[in-house]
C-alpha positions in Angstrom: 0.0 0.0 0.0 1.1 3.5 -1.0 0.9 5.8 1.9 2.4 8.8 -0.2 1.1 9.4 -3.7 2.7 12.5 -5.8 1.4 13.0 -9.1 1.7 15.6 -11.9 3.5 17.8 -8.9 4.8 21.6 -10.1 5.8 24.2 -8.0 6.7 27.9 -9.5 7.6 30.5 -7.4 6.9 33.9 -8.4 9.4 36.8 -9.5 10.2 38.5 -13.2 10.7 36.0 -14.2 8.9 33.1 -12.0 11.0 30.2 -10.9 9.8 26.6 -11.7 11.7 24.4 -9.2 9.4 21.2 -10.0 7.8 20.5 -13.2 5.9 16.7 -13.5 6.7 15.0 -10.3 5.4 11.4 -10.2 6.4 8.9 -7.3 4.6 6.7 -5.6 5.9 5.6 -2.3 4.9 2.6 -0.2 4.7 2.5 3.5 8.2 1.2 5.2 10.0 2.0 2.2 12.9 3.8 2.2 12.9 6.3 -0.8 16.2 8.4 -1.3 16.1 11.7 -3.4 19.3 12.2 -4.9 20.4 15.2 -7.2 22.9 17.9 -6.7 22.7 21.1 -4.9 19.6 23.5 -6.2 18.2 20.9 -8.3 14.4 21.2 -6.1 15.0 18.0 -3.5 14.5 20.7 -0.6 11.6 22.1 -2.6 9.9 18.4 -3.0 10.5 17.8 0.5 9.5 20.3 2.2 6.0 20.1 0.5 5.9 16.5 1.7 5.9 18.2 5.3 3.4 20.3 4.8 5.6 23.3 4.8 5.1 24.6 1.2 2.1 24.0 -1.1 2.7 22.7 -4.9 1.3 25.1 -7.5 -0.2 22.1 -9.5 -0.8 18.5 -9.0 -1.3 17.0 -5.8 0.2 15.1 -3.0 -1.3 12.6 -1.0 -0.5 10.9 2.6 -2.5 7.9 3.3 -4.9 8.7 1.4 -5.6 12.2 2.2 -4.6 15.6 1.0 -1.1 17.0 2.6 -2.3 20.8 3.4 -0.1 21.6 6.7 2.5 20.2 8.6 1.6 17.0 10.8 3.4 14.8 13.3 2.9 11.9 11.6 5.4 13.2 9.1 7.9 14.2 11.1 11.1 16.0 9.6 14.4 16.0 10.5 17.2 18.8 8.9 20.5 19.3 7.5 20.9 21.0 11.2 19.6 19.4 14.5 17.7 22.9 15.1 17.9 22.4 19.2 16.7 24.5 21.4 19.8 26.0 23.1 18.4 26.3 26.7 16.5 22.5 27.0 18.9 19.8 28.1 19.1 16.6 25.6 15.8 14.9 27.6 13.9 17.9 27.2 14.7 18.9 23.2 13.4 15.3 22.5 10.2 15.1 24.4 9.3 18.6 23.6 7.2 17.7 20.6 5.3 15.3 23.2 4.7 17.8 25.8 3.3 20.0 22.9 0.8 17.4 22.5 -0.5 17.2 26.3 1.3 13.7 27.3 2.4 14.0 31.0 5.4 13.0 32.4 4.5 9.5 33.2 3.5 8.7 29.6 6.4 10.1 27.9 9.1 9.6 29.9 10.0 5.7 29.1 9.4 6.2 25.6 11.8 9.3 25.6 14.6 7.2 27.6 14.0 4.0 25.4 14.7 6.3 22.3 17.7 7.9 23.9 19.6 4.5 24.7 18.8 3.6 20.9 20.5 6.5 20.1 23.6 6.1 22.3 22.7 9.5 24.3 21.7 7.8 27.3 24.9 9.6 29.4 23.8 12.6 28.2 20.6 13.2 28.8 20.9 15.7 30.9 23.9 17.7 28.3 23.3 20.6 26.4 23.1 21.2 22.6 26.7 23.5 23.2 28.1 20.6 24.7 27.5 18.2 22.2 29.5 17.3 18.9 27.5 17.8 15.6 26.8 13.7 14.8 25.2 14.2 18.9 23.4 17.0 17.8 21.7 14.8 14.5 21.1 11.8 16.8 19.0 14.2 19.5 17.1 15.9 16.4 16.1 11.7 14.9 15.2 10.7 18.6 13.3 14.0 19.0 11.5 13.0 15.6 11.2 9.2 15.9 9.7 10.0 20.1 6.5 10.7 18.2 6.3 7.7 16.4 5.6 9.2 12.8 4.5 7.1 9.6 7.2 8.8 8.2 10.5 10.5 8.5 10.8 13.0 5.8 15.1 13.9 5.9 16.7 16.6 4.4 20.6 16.1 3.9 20.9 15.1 7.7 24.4 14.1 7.3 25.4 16.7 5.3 27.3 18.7 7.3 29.3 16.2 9.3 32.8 15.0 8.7 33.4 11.5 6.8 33.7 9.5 9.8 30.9 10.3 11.3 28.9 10.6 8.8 29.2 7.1 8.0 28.6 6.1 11.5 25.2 8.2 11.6 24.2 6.5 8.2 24.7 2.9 10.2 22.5 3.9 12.8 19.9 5.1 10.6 20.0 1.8 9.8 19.6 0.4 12.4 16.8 2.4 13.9 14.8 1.7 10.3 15.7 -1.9 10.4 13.9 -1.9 13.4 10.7 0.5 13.4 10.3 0.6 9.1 9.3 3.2 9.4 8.8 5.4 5.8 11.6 7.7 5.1 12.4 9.9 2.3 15.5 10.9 2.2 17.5 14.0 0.6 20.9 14.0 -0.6 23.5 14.3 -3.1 25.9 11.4 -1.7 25.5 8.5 -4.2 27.4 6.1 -1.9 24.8 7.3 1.0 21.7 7.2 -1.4 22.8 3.6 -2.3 23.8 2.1 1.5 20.6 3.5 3.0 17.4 3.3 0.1 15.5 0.6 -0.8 14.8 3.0 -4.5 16.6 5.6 -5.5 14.7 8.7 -7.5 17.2 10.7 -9.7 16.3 13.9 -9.9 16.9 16.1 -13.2 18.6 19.7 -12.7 16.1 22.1 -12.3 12.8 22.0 -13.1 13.2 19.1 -11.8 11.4 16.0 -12.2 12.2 11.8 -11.7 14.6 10.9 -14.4 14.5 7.8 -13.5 14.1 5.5 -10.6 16.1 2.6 -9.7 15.7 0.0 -6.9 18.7 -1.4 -4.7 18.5 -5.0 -4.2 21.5 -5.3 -1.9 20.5 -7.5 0.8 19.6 -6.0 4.3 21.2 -5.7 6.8 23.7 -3.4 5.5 26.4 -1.9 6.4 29.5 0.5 5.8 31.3 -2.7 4.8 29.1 -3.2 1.3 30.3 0.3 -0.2 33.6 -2.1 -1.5 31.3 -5.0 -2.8 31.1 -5.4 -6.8 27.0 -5.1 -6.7 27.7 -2.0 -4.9 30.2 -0.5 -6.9 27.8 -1.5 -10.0 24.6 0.3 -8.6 27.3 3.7 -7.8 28.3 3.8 -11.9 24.8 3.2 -13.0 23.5 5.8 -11.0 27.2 8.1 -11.9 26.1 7.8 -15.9 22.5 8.5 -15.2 22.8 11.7 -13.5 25.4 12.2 -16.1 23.2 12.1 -18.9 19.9 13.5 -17.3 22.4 16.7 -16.7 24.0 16.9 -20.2 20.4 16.9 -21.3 19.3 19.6 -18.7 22.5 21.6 -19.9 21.6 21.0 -24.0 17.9 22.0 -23.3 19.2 25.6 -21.7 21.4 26.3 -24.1 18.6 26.2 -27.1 16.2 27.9 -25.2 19.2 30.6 -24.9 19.5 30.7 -28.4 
């Protein structure tokens, strides 16, 4: 069962002359599946994303979650950014249940739930810590415990990784999967890392330069579990340079379509 539906998607934003940032975006995405959006910087994964969340509306087409029009943000689609977005003054414990106090759950309710998702992230010693006293890959994990804390159908990720350093990096993408292995939950996740897009996803969406739509979409059959030690194997080495020549060739095409509507 598909629990998000995007068809015939387009967003323009307006300006002399208007923007279009999506043109034609069709993907259907099944529940527990683990989706990755991959195209480089600017190409409109941000854009596509962030009206998955509810934060932007499309200017044609329409997008569906479970069945039902996406119109706001809700916290069954939770999101989790390039940066954790903290709040300074809460210790660890309290950035991560905040989104459950918001909803009225008292102390009692919450509060094993909030621990249970701490140890899973390896943040039980510093629960009581601050955002300033943490290192950026502590940061990320208290911004996917705060987001997985209020058990979404799916976790909507924008580069989350992006802005770490190569070791951790890779040991944030392991316990991503981990914590997805377990829960399955839905994810859709940005980025422009081909070795990331192909560890994590289950299908892989290349995205065109902008407007952007699918250029194609191609599924990873590496077996699950994974882990940091399959980005050496031959399969995945053979999914990296499929994936290298198509966004090759859907950019070359971008590039040759410019350049004749320049002429």
């Amino acid at each position: 069962m598909a629990n998000i539906e995007i068809t015939n998607v387009a967003k323009t934003y307006p300006g002399n002359p208007p923007v279009r940032a999506l043109d034609n975006v069709d993907l259907s995405i099944r529940e527990g599946e683990f989706v990755a959006l991959l195209g480089p910087s600017g190409c409109g994964k941000s854009t596509l994303l962030n009206i998955l969340a509810g934060f932007e509306a499309n200017t044609e087409g329409e997008v569906r979650f479970d069945g039902g029009p996406i119109t706001k943000p809700a916290p069954e689609r939770a999101v989790v950014f390039q940066e954790a977005a903290l709040f300074p003054w809460l210790t660890v414990f309290h950035n991560v249940n905040f989104g459950r106090r918001l909803q009225g759950s008292t102390r009692m309710n919450y509060e094993p739930e909030v621990n249970a998702m701490l140890d899973m992230v390896g943040l039980t010693d510093f629960r009581h810590a601050y955002p300033s006293q943490l290192s950026g890959g502590m940061r990320q994990r208290v911004g996917i415990a705060r987001a997985l804390v209020m058990q979404p159908r799916a976790l909507l990720m924008d580069e989350p990784f992006g802005a770490l350093d190569a070791q951790t990096r890779l040991t944030m993408q392991e316990l991503l999967l981990s914590i997805w292995q377990k829960h399955k939950t839905t994810v859709v996740f940005v980025t422009h890392d081909i070795d990331e897009a192909v560890l994590l996803a289950d299908r892989i969406c290349v995205m065109s330069a902008r407007p952007a739509h699918i250029a194609r979409e191609i599924d990873i059959k590496l077996a699950r579990p994974r882990s940091i030690d399959d980005l050496t194997s031959p399969e995945f080495v053979a999914y990296k340079a499929e994936i290298m020549h198509e966004m090759r060739h859907a950019h070359a095409k971008a590039a040759a379509v410019t350049k004749e509507a320049a002429v």
